[in-house]
C-alpha positions in Angstrom: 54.9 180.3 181.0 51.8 178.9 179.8 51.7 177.0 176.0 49.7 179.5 173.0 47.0 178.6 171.2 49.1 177.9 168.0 51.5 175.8 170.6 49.0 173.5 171.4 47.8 172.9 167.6 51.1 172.2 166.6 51.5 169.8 169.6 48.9 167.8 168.4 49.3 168.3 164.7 52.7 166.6 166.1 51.2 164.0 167.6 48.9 163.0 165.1 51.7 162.9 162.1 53.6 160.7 164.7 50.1 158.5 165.5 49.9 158.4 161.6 53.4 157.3 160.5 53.2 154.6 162.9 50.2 153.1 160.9 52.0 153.5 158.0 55.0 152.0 159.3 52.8 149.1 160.5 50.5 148.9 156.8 54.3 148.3 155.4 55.3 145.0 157.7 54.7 141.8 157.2 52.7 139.0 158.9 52.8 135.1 158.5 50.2 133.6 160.4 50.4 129.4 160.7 47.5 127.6 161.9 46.0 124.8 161.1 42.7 125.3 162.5 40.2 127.6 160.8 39.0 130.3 163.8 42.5 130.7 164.9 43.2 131.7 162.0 40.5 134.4 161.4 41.3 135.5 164.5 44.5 136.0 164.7 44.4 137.7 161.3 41.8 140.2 162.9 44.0 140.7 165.9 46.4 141.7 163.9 44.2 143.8 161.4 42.5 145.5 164.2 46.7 147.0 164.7 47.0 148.3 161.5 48.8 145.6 159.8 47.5 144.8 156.3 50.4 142.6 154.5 49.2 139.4 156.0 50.1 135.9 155.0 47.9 132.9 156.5 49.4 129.3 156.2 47.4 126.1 157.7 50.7 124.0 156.4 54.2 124.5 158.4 55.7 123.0 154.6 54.0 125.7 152.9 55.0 128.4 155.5 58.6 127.1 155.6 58.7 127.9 151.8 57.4 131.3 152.4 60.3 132.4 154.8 62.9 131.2 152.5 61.5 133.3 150.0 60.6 136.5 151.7 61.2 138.4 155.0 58.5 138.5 157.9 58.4 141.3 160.2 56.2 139.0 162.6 55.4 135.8 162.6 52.6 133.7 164.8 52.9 130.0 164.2 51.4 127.1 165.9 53.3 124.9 167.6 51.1 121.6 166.7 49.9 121.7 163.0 49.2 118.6 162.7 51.6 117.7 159.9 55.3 116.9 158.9 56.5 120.2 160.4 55.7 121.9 163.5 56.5 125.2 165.2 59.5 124.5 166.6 61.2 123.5 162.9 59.7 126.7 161.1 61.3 128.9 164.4 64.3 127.4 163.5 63.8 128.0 159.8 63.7 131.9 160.8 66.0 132.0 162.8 68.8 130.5 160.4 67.4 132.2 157.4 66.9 135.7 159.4 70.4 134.8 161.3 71.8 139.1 160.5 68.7 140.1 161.5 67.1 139.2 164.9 64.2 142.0 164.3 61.7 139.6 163.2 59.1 139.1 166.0 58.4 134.8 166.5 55.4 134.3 168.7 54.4 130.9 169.1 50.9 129.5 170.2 50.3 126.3 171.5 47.7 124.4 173.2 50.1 122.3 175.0 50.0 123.5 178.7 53.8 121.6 179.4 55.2 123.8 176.5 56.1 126.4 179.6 58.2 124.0 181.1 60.5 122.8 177.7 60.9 126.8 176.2 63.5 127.2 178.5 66.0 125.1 177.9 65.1 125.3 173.8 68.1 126.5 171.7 65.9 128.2 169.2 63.6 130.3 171.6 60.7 132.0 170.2 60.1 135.7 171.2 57.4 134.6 173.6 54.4 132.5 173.5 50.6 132.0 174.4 48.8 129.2 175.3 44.9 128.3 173.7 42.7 129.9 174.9 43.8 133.4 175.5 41.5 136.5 175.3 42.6 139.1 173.0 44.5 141.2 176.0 46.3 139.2 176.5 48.0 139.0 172.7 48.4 142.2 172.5 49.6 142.8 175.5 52.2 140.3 174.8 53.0 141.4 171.2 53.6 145.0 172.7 56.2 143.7 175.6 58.0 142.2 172.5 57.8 145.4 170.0 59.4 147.4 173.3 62.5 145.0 173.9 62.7 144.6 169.9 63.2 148.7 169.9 65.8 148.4 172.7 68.0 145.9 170.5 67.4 147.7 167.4 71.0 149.6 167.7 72.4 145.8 168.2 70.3 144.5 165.2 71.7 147.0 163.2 74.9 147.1 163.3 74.5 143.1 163.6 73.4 143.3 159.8 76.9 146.0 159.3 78.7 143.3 160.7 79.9 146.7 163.5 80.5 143.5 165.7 82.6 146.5 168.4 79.3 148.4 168.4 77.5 145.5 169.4 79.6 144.7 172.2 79.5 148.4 173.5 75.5 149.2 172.8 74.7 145.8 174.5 76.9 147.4 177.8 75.1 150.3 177.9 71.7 148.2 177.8 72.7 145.7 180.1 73.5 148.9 182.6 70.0 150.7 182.2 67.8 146.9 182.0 69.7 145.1 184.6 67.1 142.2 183.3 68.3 142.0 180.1 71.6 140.8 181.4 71.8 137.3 179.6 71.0 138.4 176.7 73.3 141.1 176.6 76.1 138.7 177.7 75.2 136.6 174.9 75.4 139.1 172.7 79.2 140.6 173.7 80.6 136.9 173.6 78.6 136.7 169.6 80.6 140.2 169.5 84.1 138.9 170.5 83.7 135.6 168.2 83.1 137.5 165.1 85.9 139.1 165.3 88.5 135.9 165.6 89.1 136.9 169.7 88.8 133.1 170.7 89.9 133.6 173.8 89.4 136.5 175.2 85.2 134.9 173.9 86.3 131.8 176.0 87.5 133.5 179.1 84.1 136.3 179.0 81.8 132.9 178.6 83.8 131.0 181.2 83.3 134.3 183.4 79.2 133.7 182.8 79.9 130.0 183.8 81.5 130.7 186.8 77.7 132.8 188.5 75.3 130.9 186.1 76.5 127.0 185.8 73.6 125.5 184.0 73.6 128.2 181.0 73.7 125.9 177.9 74.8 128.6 175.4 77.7 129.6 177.4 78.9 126.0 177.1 78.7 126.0 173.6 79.9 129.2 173.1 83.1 127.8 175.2 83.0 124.8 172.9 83.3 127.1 169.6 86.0 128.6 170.7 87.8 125.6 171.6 87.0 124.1 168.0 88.8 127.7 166.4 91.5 126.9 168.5 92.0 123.6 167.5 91.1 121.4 171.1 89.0 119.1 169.6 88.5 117.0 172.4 88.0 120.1 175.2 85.3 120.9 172.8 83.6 117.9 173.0 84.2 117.7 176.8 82.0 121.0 176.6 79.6 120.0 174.0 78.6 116.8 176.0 77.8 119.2 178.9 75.7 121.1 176.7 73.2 118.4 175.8 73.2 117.0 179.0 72.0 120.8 180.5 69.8 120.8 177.1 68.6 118.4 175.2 67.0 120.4 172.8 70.5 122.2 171.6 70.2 120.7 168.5 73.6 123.0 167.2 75.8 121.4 169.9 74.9 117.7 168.6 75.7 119.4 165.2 79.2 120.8 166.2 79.9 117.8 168.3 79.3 115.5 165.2 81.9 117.9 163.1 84.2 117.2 165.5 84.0 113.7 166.3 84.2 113.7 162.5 87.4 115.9 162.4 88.7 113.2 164.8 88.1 110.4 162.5 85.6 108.9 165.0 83.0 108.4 162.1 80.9 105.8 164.6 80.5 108.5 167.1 79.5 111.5 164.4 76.9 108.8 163.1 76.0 108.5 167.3 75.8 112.2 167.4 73.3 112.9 164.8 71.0 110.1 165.5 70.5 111.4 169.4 70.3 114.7 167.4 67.3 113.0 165.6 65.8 111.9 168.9 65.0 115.3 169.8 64.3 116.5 166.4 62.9 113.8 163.8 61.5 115.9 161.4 65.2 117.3 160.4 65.9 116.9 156.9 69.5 118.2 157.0 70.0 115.7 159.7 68.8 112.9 158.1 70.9 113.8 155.1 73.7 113.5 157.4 73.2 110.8 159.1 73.0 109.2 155.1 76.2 110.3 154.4 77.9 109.4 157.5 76.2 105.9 157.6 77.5 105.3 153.7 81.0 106.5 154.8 81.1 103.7 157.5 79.2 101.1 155.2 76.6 100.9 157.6 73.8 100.4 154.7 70.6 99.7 156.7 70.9 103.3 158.7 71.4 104.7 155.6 68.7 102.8 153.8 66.4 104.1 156.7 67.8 107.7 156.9 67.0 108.3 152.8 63.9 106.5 153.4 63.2 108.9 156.2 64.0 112.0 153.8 62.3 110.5 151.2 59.3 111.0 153.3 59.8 114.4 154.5 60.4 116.1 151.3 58.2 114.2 148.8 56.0 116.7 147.2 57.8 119.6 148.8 60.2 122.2 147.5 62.9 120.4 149.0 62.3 117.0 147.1 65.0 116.0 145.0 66.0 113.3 142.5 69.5 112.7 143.9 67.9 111.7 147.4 66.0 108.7 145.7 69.3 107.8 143.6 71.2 107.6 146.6 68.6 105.8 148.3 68.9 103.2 145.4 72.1 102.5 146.0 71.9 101.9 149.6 69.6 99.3 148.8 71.9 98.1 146.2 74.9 98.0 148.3 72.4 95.9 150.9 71.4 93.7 147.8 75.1 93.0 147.2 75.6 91.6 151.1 72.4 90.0 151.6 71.4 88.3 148.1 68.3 88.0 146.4 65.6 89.6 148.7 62.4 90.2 147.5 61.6 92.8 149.8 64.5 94.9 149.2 63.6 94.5 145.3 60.0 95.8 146.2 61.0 98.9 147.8 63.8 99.7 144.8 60.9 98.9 142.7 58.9 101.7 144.1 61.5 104.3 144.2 62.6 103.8 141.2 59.2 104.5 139.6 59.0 107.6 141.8 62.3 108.7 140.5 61.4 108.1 137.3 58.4 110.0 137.5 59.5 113.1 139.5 62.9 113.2 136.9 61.1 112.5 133.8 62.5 116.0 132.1 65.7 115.3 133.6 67.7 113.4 131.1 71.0 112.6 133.8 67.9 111.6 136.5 66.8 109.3 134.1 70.4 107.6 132.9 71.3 107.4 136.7 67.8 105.4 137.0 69.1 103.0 134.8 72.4 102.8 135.3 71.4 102.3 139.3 68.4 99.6 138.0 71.3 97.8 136.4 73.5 97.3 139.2 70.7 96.1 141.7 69.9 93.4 138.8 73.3 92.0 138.2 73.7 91.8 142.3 70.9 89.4 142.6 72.2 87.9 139.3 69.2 88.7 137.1 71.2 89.4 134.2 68.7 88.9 132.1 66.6 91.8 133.4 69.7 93.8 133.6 70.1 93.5 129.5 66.9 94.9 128.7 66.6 97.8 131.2 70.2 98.6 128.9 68.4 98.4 125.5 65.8 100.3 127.3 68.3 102.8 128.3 69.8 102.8 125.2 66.2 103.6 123.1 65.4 106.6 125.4 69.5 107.7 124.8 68.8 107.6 121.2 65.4 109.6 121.9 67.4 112.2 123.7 65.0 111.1 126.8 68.2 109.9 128.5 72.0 111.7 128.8 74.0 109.5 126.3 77.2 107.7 128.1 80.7 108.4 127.3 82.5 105.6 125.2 84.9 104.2 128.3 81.1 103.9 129.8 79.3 101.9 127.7 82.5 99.5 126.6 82.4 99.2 130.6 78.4 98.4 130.9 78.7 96.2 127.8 81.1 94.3 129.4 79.7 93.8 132.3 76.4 92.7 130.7 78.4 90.1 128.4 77.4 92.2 124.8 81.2 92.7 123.6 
């Protein structure tokens, strides 16, 4: 029977409400675009224009764009993976996809001009939704943004109950996928061992990832999913057997040198956690929670010079960031204290506590505990290189800006301490 007249309209009145909700759904996401070079940047932000999307973000610093994913959620974001700076691509993917970690909807895209990029994206723990290497005509982006939207749509059901924490559902809706798009097989079976490990089934995960071993040997995740499930069931060292193979299938599984630090740490092997983290740091320098790590584990063990180094090293990475803080230059000047204590008198050390200790001054200056801590850390490094004379007047100092309320004031059992130190009792 043929359609009517009024069938037909309604068809396309159909169509056209559909056509126009998917605008609107589009005007409503969110963009980051990060690129440091100017063009790119216009023209990526057309690309995207030209498909309807109008919240758009542009960042030509991967410090500034790190700051805006901790602060808001991006529907899609296109990153470069060289921007020239402190942070690159590969750190703000990560970013995402710990800060995003209930909600794998987010699109990652990343862009790089670096033609052996093909070759490392594989074996990357933190993998972006795809990429595109400079120069690329605009087909080609969108044809690659639209391969992502479709297999985004087809885990939407898993995303969603992801976020519910409906851990069964994921495990049955990725069956059913990995039945109808045989090609999405690994990611399905990542997706039912996830399933299974949320819900405290260590073994039965272990035995499905060992199953995935036995037909796919060099699958990094599967050995460190293996290695989880060893740590929840208290086999330390099997874990570590299986974290080792890990990083040696993937150097770039920067989680596995995490979880293989915690363990060698639960052992009491303190040497081999500080080990750990540094090859960790190898791979990826610019890591500031690594670095803060590897500072605490080196000032467990007394090692002062990799500590000195590490807070040094964070120092670096976070000054004039959000993620700069006063306690990382305190603890940076007692590392060099501690050093001052071993060594002696060095007038090289004293330069560089010289310097931070300005800094710290300056960046704590309406922090009254900061500023106590300066001096009570400035004292110290004085009376180890046996310049007591210095060390009494950075205390009447001290005491002047206490008085002022500048400084926090000290408790009694602290000063008659200080004092005594200092010979003024």
């Amino acid at each position: 029977m043929g359609s009517s007249l009024s069938d037909v309209t309604m068809l396309g009145a159909d169509s056209n409400n559909g056509i126009h909700q998917e605008i609107m759904d589009l005007s409503k996401k969110r963009v980051l675009i990060i690129e440091d070079i100017g063009e790119m940047r216009i023209m990526l932000k057309s690309l995207m224009s030209s498909l309807g999307y109008s919240k758009i973000d542009v960042e030509y610093s991967g410090q500034m764009a790190i700051k805006r994913i901790l602060e808001k959620h991006y529907d899609v974001i296109l990153s470069d993976f060289n921007l020239g700076g402190s942070v690159d691509g590969q750190q703000i993917l990560e970013t995402s996809r710990k800060n995003y970690a209930q909600d794998h909807s987010t699109i990652f895209i990343m862009i790089t001009a670096d033609t052996a990029y093909e070759s490392v994206v594989s074996v990357l723990e933190y993998q972006p939704d795809s990429y595109l290497v400079k120069p690329f005509p605009p087909a080609a982006f969108f044809r690659r943004l639209e391969k992502v939207q479709k297999q985004k749509k087809i885990f939407e059901g898993i995303n969603t109950a992801r976020k519910l924490n409906e851990h069964e559902k994921m495990e049955a809706q990725a069956k059913a996928i990995m039945a109808d798009y045989p090609h999405f097989a690994n990611q399905c079976l990542k997706i039912i061992g996830e399933s299974l490990y949320a819900r405290g089934r260590y073994k039965d995960a272990k035995s499905h990832y060992m199953l995935i071993i036995q037909n796919h040997k060099n699958l990094a995740w599967a050995h460190f999913g293996i290695a989880q499930c060893e740590m929840k069931l208290g086999a330390v060292g099997a874990a570590i057997d299986k974290l080792e193979q890990t990083v040696e299938l993937s150097r770039h599984f920067l989680s596995a040198y995490d979880l293989l630090a915690e363990a060698h740490e639960e052992q009491g092997n303190l040497e081999k956690a500080q080990s750990t983290i540094k090859r960790a740091l190898e791979v990826s320098p610019r890591s500031n929670e690594r670095c803060l790590r590897l500072a605490e584990l080196s000032v467990k063990i007394t090692d002062w010079e990799t500590a000195e180094h590490a807070y040094s090293r964070i120092i670096r990475l976070t000054r004039d960031t959000i993620n700069e803080k006063v306690e990382y230059y305190y603890e940076y000047l007692k590392c060099l204290t501690s050093m001052m204590n071993v060594v002696g008198d060095s007038a090289k050390l004293a330069d560089k506590f010289k310097r931070s200790l300005i800094r710290l001054r300056s960046f704590g200056k309406a922090n009254p505990t900061a500023i106590s801590n300066s001096f009570r850390i400035e004292i110290q490094q004085y009376l180890a290189r046996e310049h007591t004379g210095e060390a009494i007047k950075a205390w009447h100092q001290w005491n002047r800006l206490i008085e002022s309320g500048q400084a926090s004031p000290l408790t009694e059992a602290q000063e008659h301490t200080l004092k005594k130190r200092l010979d003024l009792l």
